[in-house]
N, C-alpha and C positions, 0 to 999 in steps of 0.2 A: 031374659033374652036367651036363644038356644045358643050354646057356643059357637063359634064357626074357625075350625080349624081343620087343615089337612096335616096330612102325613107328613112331621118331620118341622112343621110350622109350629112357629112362638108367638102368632098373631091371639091376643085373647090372654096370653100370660105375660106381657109387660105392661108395666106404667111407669110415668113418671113418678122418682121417688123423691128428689131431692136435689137442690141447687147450692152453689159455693160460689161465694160469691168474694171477690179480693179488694180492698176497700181501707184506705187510710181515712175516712169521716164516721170510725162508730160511734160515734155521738150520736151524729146525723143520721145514720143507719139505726140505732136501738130508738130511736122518736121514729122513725119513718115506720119501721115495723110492727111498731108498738102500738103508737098511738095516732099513727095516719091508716096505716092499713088493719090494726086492732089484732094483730094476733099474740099470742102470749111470749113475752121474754121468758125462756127457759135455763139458758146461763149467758152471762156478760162479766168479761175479766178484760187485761186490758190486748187481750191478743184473739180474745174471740168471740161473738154473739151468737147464739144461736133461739132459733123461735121454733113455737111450736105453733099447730094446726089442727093438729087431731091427736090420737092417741101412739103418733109417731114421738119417742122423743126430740125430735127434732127435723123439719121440713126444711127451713131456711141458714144457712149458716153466714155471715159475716166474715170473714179471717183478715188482720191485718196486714197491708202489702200496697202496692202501689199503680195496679191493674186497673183499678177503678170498672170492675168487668165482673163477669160470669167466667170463672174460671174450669167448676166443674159441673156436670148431672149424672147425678144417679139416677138410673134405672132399676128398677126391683124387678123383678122374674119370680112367677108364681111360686118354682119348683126346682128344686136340684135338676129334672131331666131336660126343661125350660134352659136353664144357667148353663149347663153341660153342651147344649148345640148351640146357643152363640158361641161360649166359648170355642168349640168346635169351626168356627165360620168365620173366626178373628185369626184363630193361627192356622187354619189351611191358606188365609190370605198373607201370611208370615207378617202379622201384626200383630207386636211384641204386648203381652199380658202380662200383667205384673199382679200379683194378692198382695190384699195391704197388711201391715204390721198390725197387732191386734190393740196400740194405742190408736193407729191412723184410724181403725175402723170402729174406738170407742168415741173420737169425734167427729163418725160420721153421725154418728146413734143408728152403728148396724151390729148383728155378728161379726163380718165380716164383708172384704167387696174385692174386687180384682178390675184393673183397670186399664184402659190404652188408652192414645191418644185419637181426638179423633178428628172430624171436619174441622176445618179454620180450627184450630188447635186446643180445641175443647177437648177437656178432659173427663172421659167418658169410664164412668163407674157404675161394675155392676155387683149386685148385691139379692138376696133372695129373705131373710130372715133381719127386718128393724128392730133395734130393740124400743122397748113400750112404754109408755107412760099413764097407770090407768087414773092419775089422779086426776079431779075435777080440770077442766081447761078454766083460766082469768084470764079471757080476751072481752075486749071491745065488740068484736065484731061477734054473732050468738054464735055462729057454727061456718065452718068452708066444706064444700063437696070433694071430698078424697074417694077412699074406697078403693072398690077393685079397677077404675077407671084411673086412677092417681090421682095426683095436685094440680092438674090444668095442665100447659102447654106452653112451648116455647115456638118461638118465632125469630127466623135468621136468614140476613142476606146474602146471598152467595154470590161470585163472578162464574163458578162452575156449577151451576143447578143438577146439570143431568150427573156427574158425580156424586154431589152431594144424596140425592134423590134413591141414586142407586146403594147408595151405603144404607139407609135406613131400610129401605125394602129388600136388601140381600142379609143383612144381618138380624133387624125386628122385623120381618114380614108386615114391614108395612102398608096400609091400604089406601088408595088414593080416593079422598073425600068428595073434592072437588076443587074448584079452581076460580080466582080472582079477577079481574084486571081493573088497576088500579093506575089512578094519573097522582102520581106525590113531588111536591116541588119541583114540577115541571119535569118529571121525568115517567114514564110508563111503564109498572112492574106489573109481570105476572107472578101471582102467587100459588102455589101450588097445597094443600092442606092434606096433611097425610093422619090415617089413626093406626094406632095399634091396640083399638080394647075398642069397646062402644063408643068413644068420648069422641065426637064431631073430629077431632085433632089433637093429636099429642104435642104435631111438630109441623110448622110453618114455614115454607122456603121460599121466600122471594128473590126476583133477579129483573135487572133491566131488561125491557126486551132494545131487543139491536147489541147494541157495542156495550158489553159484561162492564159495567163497573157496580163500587160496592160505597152508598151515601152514609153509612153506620160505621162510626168507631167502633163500637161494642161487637163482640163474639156474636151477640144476639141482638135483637131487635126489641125485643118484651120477652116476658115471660108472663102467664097467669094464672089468677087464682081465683078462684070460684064463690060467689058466699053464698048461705044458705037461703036467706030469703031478701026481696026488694028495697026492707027496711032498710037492711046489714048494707048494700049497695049505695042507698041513699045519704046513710049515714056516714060512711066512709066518702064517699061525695064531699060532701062537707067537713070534716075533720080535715081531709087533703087541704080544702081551700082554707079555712081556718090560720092551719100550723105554716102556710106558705110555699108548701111544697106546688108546684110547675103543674098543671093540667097539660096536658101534650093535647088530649084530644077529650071535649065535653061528653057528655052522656049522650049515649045513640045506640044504634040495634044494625047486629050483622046481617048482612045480604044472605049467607050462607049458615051459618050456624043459629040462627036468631038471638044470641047472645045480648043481651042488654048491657053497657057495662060502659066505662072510661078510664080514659089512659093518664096517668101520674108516671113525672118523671123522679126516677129515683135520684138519691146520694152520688150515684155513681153514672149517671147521666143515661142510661138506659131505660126502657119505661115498662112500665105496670101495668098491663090490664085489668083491674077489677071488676070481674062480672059476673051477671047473675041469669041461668036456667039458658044455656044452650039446648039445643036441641042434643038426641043420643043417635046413634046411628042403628037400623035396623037394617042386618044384613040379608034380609028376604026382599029381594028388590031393590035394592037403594044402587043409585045409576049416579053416576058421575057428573057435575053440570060445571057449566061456567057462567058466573056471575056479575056482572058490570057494577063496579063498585063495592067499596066495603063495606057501607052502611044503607039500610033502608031509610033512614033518618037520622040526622043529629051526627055525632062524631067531627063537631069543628073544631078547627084547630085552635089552640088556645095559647094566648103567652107567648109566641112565636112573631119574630120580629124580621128583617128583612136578611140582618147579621146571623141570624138561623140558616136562614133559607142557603143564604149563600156560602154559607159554612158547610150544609149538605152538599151544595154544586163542588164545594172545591175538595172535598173527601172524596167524592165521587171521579174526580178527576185524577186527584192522585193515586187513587186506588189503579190506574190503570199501571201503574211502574213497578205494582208489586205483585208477589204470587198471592196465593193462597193455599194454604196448605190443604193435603187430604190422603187420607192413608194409603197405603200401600196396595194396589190392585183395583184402586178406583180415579 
């Protein structure tokens, strides 16, 4: 694909690099990552997990704590000149950066990263140079789709959208995919699907329409990951159901990305996307739509009881007492 970048833009040189995730169940977490979603255990002690994916040493981390959340992501940036204009575009907005200690950045498995804080109070880390791992991979699963696209995409619901929206597209030049509208336990979210590389979506921003509230405890809503071929997908299907881990939502195909793929809810009660052969974006022509529903087929809801349901109405509702945080200048 031709690059498509202008003047001064980082669209095309980010991806996602990596997720941290905070977690008092690594038991639960080293079987979940292991042996339900098949990726390879790369270190396990009693304060931290980490897995690999590809020839990163490390994609997924673990840290012991009591968030039960997505604490941080990393971002990778092609290039020093890439990493130098965000950074650029984080403190012209007097949004404090900090570089990590060069242990903090040996467990990220980076050279180095430098960090803010950032929407709903994710902790947003960026980095240009992972350190490598070229030995064989021992996963379950044969292979995941990383590359110059990254490790898949995260997905988070916001009460502030149009802030939230503006931070991605003012600091990764991000680009607007297209668009959702979805009815989820009786409520009406639009989704918004933003890229910053070819990959259909880096980052997914839903918000109620009407009166802002937010049904997710978690930072994020899912996060995913890619696998190589239908088998690897299938397979992990059933491993999930197997070991007991939660189907959120069965196997089905996106309205917008054509993604084939189902939702497992993690350890830490936020869920997994597992899927297999999104479509890529081709930026000669590709027009922005909106979509009626998430799925062309399949994606039911699974395991979900009526104390669910009504668990997300009352998050939903409490959420209206609280802010939401968002950096400084958005």
């Amino acid at each position: 694909m031709n690059e498509a970048r202008t003047p001064g833009s980082v669209f095309n040189a980010v991806q996602l690099g990596y997720l941290v995730i905070e977690s008092a169940r690594l038991d639960a977490w080293r079987q979940f990552g292991e042996e339900a979603l098949g990726m390879e255990l790369a270190q396990r002690d009693e304060r931290l997990l980490a897995f690999r994916m590809d020839d990163h040493q490390r994609r997924i981390m673990v840290q012991t704590g009591g968030a039960e959340d997505v604490v941080a992501i990393g971002w990778q940036l092609r290039d020093q000149a890439a990493l130098d204009t965000v950074l650029a575009r984080l403190r012209w907005r007097q949004i404090a950066v900090t570089p990590s200690t060069p242990e903090q950045a040996r467990a990220r498995g980076v050279a180095q990263f430098w960090q803010c804080t950032g929407p709903k109070g994710l902790q947003i880390e960026l980095f240009t140079n992972p350190l490598l791992n070229d030995a064989p991979l021992r996963m379950r699963t044969s292979a995941f789709v990383t590359g110059a696209a990254g490790m898949g995409h995260v997905a988070i619901t916001s009460r502030r959208p149009a802030a939230m929206l503006a931070f991605w597209n003012d600091i990764f030049d991000a680009r607007h995919s297209d668009d959702i509208e979805a009815h989820i336990s009786g409520l009406t979210l639009d989704i918004r699907f933003l890229r910053v590389n070819e990959r259909h979506h880096s980052i997914a921003v839903a918000c109620t329409r009407g009166r802002r509230m937010d049904p997710i405890r978690t930072r994020i809503q899912h996060f995913n990951v890619q696998a190589a071929t239908l088998d690897d997908l299938s397979a992990a299907y059933v491993r999930c159901r197997k070991l007991g881990f939660p189907i959120a939502l069965g196997m089905g195909q996106h309205t917008n990305d054509k993604e084939l793929s189902f939702y497992v809810r993690s350890p830490s009660g936020f869920e997994i996307e597992f899927g297999w052969q999104p479509i890529a974006v081709d930026e000669h022509g590709w027009q922005p739509a909106v979509h009626q529903g998430i799925s062309i087929w399949g994606h039911k809801p699974q395991q979900q009881t009526l104390g669910d349901k009504l668990g997300e109405l009352g998050r939903a509702l409490r959420s209206l007492l609280g802010t939401e945080f968002m950096p400084n200048g958005f």
